[in-house]
N, C-alpha and C positions, 0 to 999 in steps of 0.2 A: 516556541519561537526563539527565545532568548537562548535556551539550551542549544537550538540550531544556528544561530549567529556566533554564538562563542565556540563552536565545536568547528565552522567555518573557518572563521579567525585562525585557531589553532591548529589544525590541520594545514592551511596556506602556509602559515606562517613557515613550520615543520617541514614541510617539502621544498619551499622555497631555500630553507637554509640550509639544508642538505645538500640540495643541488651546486648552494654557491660553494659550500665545504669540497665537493668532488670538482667543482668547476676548480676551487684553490691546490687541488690536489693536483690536478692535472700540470696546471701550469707550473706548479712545483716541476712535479717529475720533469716536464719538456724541459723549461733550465737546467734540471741536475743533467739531461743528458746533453747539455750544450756544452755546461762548466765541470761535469765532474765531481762537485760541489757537496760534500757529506752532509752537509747544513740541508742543503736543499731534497733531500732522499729522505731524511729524518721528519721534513716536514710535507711531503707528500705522501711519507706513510700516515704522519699524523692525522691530518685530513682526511683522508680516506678513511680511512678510521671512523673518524668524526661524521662521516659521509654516510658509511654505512649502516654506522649507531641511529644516527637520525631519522633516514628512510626507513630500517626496521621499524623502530616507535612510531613514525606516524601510520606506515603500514597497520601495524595492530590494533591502533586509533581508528582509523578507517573501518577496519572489522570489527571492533566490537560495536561503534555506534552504530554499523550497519545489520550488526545482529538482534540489537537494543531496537530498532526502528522495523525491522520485520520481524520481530518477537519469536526469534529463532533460539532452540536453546543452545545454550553456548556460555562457558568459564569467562562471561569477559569482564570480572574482578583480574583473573588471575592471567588471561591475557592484556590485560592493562599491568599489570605489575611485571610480567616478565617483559614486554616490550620495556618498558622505562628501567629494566634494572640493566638489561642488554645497552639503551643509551649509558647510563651512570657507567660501565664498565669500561666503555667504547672514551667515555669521556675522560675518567681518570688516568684510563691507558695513556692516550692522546697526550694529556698536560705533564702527566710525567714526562713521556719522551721530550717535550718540548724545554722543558725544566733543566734534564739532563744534558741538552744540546747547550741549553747557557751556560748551564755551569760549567761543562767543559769548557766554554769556547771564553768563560772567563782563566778558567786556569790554565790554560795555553796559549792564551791571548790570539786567537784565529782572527785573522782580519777579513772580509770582504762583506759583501751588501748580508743582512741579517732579515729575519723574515719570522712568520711565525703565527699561531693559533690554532683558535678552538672555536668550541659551541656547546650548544645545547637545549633544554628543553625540560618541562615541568620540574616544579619541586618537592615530587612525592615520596622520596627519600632527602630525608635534612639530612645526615650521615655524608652521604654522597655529596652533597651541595656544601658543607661545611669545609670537607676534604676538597674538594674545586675548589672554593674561595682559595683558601690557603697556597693550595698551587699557582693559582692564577696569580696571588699577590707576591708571589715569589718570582715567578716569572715577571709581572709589570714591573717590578723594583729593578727587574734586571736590562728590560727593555728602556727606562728610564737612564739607565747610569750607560747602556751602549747610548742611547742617544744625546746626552750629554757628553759623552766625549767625539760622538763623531758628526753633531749637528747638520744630518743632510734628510731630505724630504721623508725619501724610503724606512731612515729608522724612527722619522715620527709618524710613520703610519703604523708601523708596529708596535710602538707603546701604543697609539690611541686604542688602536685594534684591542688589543689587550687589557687596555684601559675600561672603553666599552662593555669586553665580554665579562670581566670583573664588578661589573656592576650589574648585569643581564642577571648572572648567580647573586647576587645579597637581592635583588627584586624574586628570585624565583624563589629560593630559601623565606621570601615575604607570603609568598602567593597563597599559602592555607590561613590567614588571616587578614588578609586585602587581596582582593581578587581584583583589583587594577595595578596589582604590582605585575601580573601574568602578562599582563598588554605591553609594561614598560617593559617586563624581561626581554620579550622578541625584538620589541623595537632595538632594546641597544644591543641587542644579539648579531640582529642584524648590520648595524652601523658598524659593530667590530671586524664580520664577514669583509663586509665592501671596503673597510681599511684594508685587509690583507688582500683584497683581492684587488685595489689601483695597485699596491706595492709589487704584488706581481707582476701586476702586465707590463710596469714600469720597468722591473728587473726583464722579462721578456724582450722586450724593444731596444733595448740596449744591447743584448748579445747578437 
């Protein structure tokens, strides 16, 4: 019972923040094709990225507990490890590009509305999760200093966002030693999602 409450949980969780990653995808892309916007192209590949990563892993989560419960034979050690290595992949891709859009957009000082994120999901690779922390805190330090200089709503949604998902990774990187770190990582998984996704539709409604 408890195996199927938490496997519930995690699965919701997993599908839900995919969908908001492709929902943030999308709305990326529609602004880039309003404004033109390279900032905005880089982060709706991001996302999509991010989109796909996640669906695939909850996809193989899906089947292998569904192979586990009709006692089907079936690899599902090793499709649970290639689903989650596909996310870690999906996910470092993702925070690079995002990393490199700041940096650039520090060392040429690009100005207009700034935007940005990620996700993710289990901590069954530390490796992976240690390399996202680091990214992500590279990125929040950077989302912190544009919003510091241009103090308006939109770029504190993207430090929070980023703030959030940065803390989602050090609860998931927790999770093979507290297993109520797993419940906090989605929560603020989530809460980062929904930062970036009011920033968009704000950016949206303005063009």
């Amino acid at each position: 019972m408890v195996f199927r409450l938490f496997f519930g949980f995690d699965a919701l969780m997993v599908f839900v923040s995919a969908f908001i990653a492709l929902t943030i995808g999308y709305y990326a892309g529609k602004a880039f094709r309003l404004t033109s916007e390279r900032l905005l192209l880089y982060l709706n590949l991001s996302f999509s990225i991010l989109g796909v990563g996640l669906l695939t892993d909850g996809l193989t989560a899906v089947y292998a507990y569904t192979s586990l419960t009709l006692k089907h034979p079936a690899p599902i050690k090793l499709v649970l490890m290639v689903g989650n290595w596909i996310l870690s992949i999906a996910e470092i891709v993702a925070f690079s590009l995002l990393l490199y859009i700041y940096i650039k957009q520090s060392f040429l000082a690009v100005e207009g509305s700034l935007i940005f994120a990620p996700m993710v999901f289990k901590a069954y690779n530390p490796v992976a999760e240690m390399i996202l922390i680091f990214l992500l805190s590279c990125i929040t330090v950077q989302a912190l200093t544009n919003y510091s200089l241009k103090k308006e709503l939109n770029s504190l949604l993207v430090f929070l966002g980023f703030s959030f998902m940065l803390v989602s990774h050090v609860f998931f990187l927790l999770t093979s030693t507290w297993i109520l770190s797993y419940i906090l990582a989605h929560t603020f998984q989530l809460l980062g999602f929904l930062c970036f996704l009011v920033m968009l539709v704000r950016v949206n409604r303005k063009e």
